[in-house]
C-alpha positions in Angstrom: -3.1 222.3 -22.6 -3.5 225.8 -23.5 -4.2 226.6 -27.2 -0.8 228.5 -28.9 -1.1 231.1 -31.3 2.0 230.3 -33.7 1.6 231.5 -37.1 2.8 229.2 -39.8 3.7 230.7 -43.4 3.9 228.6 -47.0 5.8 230.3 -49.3 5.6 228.8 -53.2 6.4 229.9 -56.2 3.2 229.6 -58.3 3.2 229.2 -62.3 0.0 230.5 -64.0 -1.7 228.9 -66.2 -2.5 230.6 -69.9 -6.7 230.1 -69.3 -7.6 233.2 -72.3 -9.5 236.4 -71.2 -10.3 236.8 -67.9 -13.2 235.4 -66.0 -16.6 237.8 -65.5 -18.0 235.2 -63.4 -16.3 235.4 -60.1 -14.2 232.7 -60.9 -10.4 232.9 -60.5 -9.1 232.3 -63.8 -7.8 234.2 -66.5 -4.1 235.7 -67.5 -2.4 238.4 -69.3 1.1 237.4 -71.5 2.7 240.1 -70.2 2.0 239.6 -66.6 4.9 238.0 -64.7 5.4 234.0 -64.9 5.4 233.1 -61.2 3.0 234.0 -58.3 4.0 234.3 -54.4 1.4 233.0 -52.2 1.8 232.7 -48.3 -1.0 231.1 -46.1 -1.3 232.2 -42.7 -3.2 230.4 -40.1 -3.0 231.3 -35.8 -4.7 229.6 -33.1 -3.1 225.9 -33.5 0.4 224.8 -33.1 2.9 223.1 -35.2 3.4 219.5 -33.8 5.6 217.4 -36.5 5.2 214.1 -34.2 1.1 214.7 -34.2 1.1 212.9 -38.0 0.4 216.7 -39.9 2.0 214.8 -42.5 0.9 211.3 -42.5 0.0 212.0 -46.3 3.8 212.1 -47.0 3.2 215.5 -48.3 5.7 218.5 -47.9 2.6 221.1 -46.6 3.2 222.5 -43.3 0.8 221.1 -40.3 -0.8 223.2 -37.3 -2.4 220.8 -34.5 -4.6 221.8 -31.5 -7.7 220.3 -29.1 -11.4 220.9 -30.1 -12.9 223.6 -30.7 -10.5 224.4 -32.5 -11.1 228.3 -33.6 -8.6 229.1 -36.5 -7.7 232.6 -38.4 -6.2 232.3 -41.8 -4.7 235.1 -43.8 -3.3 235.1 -47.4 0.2 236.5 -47.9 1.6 237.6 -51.3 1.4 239.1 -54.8 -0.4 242.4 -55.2 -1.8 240.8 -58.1 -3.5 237.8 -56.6 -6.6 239.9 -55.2 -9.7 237.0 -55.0 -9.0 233.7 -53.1 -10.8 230.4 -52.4 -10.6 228.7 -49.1 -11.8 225.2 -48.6 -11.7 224.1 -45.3 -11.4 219.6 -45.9 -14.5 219.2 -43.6 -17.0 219.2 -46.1 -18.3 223.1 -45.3 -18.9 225.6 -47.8 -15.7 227.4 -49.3 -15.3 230.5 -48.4 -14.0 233.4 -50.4 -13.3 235.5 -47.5 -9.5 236.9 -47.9 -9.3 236.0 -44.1 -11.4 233.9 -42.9 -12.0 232.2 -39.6 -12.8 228.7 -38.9 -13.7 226.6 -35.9 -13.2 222.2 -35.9 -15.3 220.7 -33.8 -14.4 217.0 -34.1 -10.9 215.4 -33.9 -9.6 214.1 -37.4 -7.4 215.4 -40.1 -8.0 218.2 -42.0 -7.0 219.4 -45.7 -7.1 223.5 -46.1 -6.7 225.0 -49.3 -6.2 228.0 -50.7 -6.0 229.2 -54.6 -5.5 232.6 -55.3 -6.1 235.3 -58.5 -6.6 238.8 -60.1 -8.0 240.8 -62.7 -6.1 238.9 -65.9 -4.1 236.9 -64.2 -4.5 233.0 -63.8 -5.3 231.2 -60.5 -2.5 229.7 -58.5 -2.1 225.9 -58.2 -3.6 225.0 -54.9 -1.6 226.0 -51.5 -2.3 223.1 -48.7 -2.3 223.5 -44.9 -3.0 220.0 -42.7 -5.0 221.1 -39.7 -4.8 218.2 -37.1 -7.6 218.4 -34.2 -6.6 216.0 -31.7 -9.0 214.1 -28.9 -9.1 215.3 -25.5 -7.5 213.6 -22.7 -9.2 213.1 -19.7 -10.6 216.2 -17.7 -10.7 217.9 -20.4 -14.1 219.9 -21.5 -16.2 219.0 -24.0 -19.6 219.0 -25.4 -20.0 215.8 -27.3 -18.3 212.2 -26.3 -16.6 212.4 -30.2 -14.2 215.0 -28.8 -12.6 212.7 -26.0 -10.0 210.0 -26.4 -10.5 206.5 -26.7 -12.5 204.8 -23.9 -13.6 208.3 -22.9 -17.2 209.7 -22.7 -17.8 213.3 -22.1 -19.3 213.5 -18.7 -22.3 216.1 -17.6 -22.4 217.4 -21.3 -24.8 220.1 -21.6 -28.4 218.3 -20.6 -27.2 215.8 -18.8 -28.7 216.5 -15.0 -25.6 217.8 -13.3 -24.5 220.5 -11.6 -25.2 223.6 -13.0 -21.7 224.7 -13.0 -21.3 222.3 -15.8 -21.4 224.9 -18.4 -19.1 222.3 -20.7 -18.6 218.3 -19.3 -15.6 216.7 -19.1 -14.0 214.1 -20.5 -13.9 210.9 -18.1 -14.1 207.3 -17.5 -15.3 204.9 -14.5 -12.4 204.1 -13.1 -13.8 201.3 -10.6 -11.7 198.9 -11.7 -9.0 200.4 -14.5 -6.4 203.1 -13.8 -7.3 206.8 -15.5 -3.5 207.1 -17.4 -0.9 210.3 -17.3 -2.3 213.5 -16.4 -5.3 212.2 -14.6 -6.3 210.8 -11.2 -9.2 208.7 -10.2 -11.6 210.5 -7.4 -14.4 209.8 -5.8 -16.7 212.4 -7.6 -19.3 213.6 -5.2 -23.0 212.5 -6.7 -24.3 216.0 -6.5 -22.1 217.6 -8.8 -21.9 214.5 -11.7 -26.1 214.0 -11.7 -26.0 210.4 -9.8 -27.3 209.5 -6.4 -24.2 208.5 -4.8 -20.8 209.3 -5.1 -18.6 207.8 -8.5 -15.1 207.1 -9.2 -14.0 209.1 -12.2 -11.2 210.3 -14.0 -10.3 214.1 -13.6 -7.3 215.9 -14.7 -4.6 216.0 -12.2 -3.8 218.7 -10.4 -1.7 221.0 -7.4 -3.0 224.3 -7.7 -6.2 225.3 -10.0 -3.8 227.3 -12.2 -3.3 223.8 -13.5 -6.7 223.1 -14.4 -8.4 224.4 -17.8 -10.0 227.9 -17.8 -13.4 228.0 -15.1 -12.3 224.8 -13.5 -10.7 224.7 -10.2 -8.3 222.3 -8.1 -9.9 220.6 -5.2 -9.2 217.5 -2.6 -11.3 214.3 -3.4 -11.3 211.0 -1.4 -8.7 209.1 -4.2 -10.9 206.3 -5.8 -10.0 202.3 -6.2 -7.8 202.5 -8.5 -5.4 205.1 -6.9 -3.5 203.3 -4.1 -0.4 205.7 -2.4 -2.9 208.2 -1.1 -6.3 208.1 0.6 -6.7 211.8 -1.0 -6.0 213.0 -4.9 -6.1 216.2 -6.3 -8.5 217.0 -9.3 -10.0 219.2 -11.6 -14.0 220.4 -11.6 -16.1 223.2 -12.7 -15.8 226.2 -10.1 -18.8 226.2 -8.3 -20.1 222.3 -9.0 -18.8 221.1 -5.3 -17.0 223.0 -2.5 -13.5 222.1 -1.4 -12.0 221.0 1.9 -12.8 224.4 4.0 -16.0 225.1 2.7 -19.3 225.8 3.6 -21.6 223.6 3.2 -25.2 224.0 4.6 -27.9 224.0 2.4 -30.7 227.0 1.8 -32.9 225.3 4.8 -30.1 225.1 7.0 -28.9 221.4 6.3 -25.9 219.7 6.2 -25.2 218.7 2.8 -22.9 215.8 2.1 -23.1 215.8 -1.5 -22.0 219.4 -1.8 -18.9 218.3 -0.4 -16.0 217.2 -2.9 -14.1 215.7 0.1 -17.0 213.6 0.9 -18.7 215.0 4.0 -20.1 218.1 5.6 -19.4 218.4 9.7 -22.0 220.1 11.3 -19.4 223.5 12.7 -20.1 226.9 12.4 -23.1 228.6 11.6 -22.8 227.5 7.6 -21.0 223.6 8.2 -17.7 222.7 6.6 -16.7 220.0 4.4 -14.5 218.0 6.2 -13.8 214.3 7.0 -13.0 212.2 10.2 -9.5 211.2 11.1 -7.1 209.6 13.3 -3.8 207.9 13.4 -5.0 205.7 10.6 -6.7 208.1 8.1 -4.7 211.3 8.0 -6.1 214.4 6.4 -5.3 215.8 3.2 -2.4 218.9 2.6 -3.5 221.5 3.9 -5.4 220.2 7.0 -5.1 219.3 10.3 -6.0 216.5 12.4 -8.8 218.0 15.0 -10.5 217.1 18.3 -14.0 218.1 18.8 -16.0 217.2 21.8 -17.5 213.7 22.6 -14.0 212.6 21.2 -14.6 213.5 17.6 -11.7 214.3 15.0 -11.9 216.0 11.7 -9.8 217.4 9.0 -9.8 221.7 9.6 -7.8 224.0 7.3 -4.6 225.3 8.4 -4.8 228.8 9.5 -2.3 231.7 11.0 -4.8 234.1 11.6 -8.9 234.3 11.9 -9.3 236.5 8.5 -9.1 233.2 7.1 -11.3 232.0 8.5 -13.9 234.7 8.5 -16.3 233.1 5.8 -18.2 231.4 8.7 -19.0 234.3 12.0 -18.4 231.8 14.2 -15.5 230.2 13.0 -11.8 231.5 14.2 -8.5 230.2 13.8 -6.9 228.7 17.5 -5.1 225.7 18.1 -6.1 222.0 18.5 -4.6 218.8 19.7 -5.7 215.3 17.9 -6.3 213.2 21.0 -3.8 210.2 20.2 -0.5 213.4 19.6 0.8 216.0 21.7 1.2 218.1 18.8 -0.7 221.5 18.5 -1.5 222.7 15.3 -4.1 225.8 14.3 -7.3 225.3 12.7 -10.5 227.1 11.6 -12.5 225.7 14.3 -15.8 227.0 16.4 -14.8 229.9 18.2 -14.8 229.2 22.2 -16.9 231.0 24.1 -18.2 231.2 27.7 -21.8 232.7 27.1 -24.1 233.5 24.4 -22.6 237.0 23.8 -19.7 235.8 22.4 -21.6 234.0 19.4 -23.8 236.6 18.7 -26.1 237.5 16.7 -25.0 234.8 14.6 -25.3 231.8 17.4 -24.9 230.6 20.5 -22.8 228.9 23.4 -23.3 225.5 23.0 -22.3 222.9 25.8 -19.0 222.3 24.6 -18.0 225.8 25.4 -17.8 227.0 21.8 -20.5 228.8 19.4 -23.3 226.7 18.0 -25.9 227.9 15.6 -29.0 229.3 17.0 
């Protein structure tokens, strides 16, 4: 969920209070008789949103509540007399107050916070207190974080900075096993290639759910996984991952020496086409391929998933890939696929490959 910037304004009418001379300590006390009997004072805050139903004010209070995920970066502003020219800010997380006129503020952990705000002048008395509730709520899962106190209940935060994954893990995410117990709304359980997550194999785990990667938070993208145990209407799911920590359906997938690698894959496998492989998976009449693919046959009566194409630019990652039709062996349908280019001598791979015996272009 994207942060909103909504500001939210507490107007009072504030009494001062007779305290004699005024202050010469930095303190904000201190009032004049003839100065006026009431105060305004407005607090501003941006970067959080007002969420009644969140519990702002499970105090039974009046003071107005701003809610948001962690870290939770918040601007505050004072509003209101001309008089009132020193303020104090305490923040309800135990930091030092701040006597800032706006100060910023970031939450780190989820909880309940109490912000404060008195305000004064030159002769005039402080205000009574202002009060803000600042709510920072846990992260469901696939969200990032840093530390497993951020996530919701029965949540850890997964490849957390030091943790041995991939490097694309610049924040983790927040995730559960999901072996044996459903993830909840808003998350699907996939089959998290090891590569990516630090583990030897492959791991069910909960990801935010997703259809397009404007869906996912900000440096994550949407990708196809194999669905994990707990998902059961689809052999495939749709999830969220760092861009860059595993290569979606389509991509390449060879390693620096030139092999196939598996665990680069988040759809499980990498089929040795082209001159950089593709991550891909087998199929046939009983394991279809995810959206966006195509059932294909490959000689020695092989079938994998391909993308969809129309023409070859989209295909052009890979020299000696193109985009031409293909026929599952079990359906007369035709469909077009980035597959290996067909060829009928070495010329037509080159430089990049060669004309294998299939009668399309192989790696040299």
């Amino acid at each position: 969920m994207g942060r909103i910037a909504v500001a939210f304004l507490l107007i009072a009418g504030v009494a001062c209070r007779d305290n004699g001379k005024p202050g010469t300590d930095g303190s904000i006390d201190g009032i004049r008789p003839d100065m006026p009997s009431t105060l305004t004072l407005e607090i501003s805050v941006t970067g959080c949103a007002r969420d009644p139903a969140a519990g702002c004010d499970a105090d039974g209070g009046a003071a107005p509540c701003c809610t948001g995920r962690p870290p939770l970066a918040l601007s505050f502003a004072p509003l209101g007399s001309p008089e009132l020219t020193r303020f104090r800010w305490t923040f309800g997380d135990g930091t030092p107050t701040s006597t800032e006129r706006a100060p910023t503020h970031s939450y780190a952990y989820p909880g309940s916070y109490r912000v404060t705000l008195v305000g004064g002048g030159d002769g005039i008395g402080s205000t009574e207190p202002r009060v803000l509730n600042v709510v920072v709520e846990r992260l469901p899962a696939g969200s990032p974080c840093d530390l497993d106190s951020q996530c919701g209940d029965d949540l850890t935060c997964l490849c957390a900075p030091g943790k041995g994954c991939a490097a694309a893990f610049i924040h983790g995410l927040c995730s559960a096993a999901c072996d044996t117990a459903a993830c909840g709304s808003g998350a699907v359980c996939a089959m998290t290639p090891g590569a990516a997550i630090g583990s030897a194999t492959s791991a069910p785990r909960c990801l935010a759910a997703c259809q397009t990667s404007a869906q996912c938070a900000a440096g994550s993208v949407c990708q196809t996984f194999p669905a994990g145990p707990t998902e059961t209407t689809t052999p495939w799911t749709r999830g969220c991952l760092p861009l860059g920590a595993a290569r979606d359906v389509g991509g390449s997938c060879r390693d620096a020496g030139g092999v196939l690698a598996d665990g680069a894959c988040a759809i499980g496998m990498c089929a040795d086409l082209g001159a950089l492989g593709v991550c891909s998976a087998d199929c046939d009449a009983g394991r279809p391929c995810p959206l966006g693919t195509s059932c294909a046959a490959l000689g020695g009566g092989r079938q994998v998933c391909l993308l969809s194409c129309v023409y070859d630019a989209e295909c052009a990652g890979d020299p000696l890939m193109g985009c031409a039709p293909a026929r599952p062996a079990d359906s007369t349908q035709i469909a077009t696929v980035c597959r290996p280019r067909a060829c009928t001598s070495d010329a037509a791979c080159a430089p990049s490959g060669r004309c294998g015996q299939d009668g399309v272009c192989v790696p040299r």
